[in-house]
C-alpha positions as CSV (number, residue, x, y, z in Angstrom):
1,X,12.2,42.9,-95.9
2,X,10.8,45.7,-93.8
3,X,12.1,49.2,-94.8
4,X,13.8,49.8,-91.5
5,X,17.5,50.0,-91.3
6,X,17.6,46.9,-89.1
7,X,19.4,48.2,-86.0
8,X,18.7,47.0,-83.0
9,X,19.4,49.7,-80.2
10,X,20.1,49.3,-76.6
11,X,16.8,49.7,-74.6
12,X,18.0,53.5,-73.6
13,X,19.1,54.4,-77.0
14,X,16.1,57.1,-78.8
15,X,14.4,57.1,-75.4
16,X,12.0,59.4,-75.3
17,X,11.2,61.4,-72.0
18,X,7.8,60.0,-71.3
19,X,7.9,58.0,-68.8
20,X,5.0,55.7,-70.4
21,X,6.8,55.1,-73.3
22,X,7.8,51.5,-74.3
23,X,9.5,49.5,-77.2
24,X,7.8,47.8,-80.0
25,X,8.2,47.0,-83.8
26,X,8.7,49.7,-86.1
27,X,6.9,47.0,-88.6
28,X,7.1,43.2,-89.7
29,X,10.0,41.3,-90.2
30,X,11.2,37.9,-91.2
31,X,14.1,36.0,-91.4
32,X,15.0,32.5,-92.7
33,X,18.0,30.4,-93.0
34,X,19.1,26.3,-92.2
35,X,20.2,24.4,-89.7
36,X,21.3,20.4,-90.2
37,X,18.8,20.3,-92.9
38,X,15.8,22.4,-91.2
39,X,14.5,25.2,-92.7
40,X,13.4,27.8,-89.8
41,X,11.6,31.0,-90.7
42,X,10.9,33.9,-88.4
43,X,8.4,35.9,-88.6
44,X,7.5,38.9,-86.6
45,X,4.5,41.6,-86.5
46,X,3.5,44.5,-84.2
47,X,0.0,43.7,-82.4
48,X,-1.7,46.1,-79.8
49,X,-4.0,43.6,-78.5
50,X,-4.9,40.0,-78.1
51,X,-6.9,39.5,-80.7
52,X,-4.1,41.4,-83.1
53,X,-1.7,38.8,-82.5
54,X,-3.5,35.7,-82.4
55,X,-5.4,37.0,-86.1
56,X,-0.9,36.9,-86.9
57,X,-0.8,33.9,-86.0
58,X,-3.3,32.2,-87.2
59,X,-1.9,33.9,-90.4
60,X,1.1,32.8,-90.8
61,X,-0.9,28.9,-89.9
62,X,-2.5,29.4,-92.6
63,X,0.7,30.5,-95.1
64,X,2.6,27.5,-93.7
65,X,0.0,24.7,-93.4
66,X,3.0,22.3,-94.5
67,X,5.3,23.3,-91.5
68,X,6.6,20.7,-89.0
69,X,6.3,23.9,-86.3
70,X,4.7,27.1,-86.1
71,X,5.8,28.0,-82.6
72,X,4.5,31.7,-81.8
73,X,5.0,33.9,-78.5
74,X,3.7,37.5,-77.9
75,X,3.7,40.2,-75.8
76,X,1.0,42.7,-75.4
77,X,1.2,45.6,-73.3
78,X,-3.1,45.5,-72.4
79,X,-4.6,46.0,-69.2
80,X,-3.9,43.5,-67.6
81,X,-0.3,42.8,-69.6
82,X,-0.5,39.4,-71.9
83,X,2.4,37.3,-72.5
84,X,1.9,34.0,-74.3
85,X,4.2,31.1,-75.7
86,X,3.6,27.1,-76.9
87,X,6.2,24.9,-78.1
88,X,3.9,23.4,-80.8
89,X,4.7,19.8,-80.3
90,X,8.6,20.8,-79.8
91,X,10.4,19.4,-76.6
92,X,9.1,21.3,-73.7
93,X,10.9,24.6,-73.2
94,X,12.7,24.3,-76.2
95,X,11.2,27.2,-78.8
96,X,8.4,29.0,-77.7
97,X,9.9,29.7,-73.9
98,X,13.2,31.3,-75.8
99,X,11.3,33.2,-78.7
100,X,9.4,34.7,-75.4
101,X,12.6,35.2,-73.6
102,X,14.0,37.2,-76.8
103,X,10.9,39.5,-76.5
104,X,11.7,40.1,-73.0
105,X,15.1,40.6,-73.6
106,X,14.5,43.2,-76.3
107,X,12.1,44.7,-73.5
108,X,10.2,44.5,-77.4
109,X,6.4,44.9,-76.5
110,X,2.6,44.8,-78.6
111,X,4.8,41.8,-80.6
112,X,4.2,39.0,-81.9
113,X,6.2,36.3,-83.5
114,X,5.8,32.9,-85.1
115,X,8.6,30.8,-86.1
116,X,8.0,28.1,-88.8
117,X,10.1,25.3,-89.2
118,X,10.3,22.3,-91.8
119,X,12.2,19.2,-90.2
120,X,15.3,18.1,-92.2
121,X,16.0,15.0,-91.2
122,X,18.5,16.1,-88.3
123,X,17.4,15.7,-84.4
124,X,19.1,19.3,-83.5
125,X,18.6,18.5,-79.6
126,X,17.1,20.8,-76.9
127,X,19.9,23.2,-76.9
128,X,20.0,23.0,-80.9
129,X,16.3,24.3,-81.2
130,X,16.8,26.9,-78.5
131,X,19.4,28.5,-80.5
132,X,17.4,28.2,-83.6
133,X,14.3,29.3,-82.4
134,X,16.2,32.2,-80.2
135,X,17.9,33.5,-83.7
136,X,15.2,33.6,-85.9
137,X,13.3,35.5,-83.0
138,X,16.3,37.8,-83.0
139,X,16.6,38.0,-86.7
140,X,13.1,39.0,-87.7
141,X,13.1,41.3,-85.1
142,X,15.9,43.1,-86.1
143,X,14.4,43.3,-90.0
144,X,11.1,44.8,-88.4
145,X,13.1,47.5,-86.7
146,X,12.7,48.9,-82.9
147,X,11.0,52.2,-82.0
148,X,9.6,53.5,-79.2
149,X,5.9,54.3,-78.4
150,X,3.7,55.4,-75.5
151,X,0.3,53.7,-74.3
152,X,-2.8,54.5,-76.8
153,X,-6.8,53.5,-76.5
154,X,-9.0,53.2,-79.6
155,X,-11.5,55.9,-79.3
156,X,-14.6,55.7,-81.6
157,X,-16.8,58.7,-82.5
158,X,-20.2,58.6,-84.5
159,X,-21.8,61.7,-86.1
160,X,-24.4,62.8,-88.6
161,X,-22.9,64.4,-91.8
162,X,-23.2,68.2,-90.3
163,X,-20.8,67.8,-87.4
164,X,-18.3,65.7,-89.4
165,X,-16.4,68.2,-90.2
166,X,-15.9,69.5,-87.1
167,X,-15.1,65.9,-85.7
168,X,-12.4,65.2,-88.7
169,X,-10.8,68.9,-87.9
170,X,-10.7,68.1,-84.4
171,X,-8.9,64.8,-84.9
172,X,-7.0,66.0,-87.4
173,X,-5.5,68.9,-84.8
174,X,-5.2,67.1,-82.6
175,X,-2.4,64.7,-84.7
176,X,-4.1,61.1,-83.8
177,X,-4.6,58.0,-86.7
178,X,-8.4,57.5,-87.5
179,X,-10.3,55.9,-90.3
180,X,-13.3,57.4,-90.9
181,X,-16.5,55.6,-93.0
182,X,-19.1,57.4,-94.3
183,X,-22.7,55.5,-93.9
184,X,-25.9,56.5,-92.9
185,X,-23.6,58.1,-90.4
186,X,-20.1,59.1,-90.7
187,X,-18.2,57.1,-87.9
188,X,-14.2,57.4,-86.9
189,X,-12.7,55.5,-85.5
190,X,-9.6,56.5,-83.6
191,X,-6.3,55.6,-81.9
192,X,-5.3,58.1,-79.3
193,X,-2.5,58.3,-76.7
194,X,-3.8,56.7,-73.2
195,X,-3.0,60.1,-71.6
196,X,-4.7,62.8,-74.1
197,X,-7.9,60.6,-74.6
198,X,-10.0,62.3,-72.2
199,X,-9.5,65.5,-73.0
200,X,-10.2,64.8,-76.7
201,X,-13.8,63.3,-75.7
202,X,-14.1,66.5,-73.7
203,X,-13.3,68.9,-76.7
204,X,-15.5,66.4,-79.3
205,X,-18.2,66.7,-76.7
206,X,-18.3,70.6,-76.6
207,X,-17.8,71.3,-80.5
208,X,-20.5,69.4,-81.2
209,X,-22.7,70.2,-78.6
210,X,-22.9,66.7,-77.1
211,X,-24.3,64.9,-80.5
212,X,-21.2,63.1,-81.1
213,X,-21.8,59.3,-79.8
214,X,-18.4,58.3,-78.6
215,X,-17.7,54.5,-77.8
């Protein structure tokens, strides 16, 4: 259970002004319950890229290796924009097409969610597993949360130990996320708003007189 109040807004409610700005999950979220015997779990996690939300669910493959189903969709909002879905050996158009179609609904982007189900025994039908597999979308969706965010790049910037302070100050002004690792070179590695991006390389650039390496 996700620390988020659970509401799901309309998609104008918290809007923020920028334009740019989209809606995505506020964290994971899960949901279970039964239908006629099966067991469907829903399982939802934010993923900025590709790669993010394939790694969830090949996760959540892996944590349920016993499931009849693990049907996952997602939507990334990348360059270009990524939707996926597969029925995982369900009746064509019958779970992964409606967990998708709950995404889209939402307007719910940089999302990804798997939905696991154990067979009981019961044929539930096409219409049956659409409903099931549109709830428990809907469901761990509404445990992650909603919130609102606006396009970001991952910036990475590598330094020798003398101009890492002035890199972490920079970063830290300049209100972005960043890990940094210190190694033979300190490296951070960065997630910054698409818009601001190129004016923080600029300003990186000039404090340290061109010796940062930015990727």
């Amino acid at each position: 259970m996700s620390d988020h109040d659970g509401s799901d807004p309309d998609a104008t409610d918290g809007q923020p002004d920028d334009p740019d700005a989209y809606r995505t999950l506020g964290g994971r979220g899960r949901a279970e319950f039964t239908v006629n015997g099966s067991e469907f779990i829903g399982h939802t996690a934010p993923a900025a890229t590709v790669d993010e939300a394939e790694s969830f669910v090949a996760e959540i493959r892996e944590a349920f290796p016993d499931a009849t189903h693990n049907v996952p969709a997602y939507r990334v909002n990348a360059d270009p924009f990524r939707e996926y879905s597969s029925d995982d050996g369900e009746p064509s158009g019958s779970a992964g097409k409606p967990i998708l179609n709950v995404l889209q609904g939402q307007e719910v982007e940089d999302a990804a969610v798997v939905v696991t189900r154990y067979y009981g025994g019961t044929n539930l039908g096409v219409g049956g597993l659409v409903r099931a597999y549109s709830r428990a979308a809907k469901e761990a969706i509404t445990d992650a949360g909603v919130t609102w965010t606006v396009p970001h790049e991952r910036l990475v910037a590598t330094v020798e130990y003398d101009d890492s302070g002035t890199v972490r100050g920079l970063l830290e002004s300049a209100d972005v996320e960043f890990e940094a690792s210190y190694e033979a070179e300190v490296r951070f590695d960065a997630r910054v708003p698409a818009r601001e991006i190129e004016d923080l390389r600029d300003r990186l650039l000039s404090a340290t007189s061109g010796r940062v390496e930015l990727d």
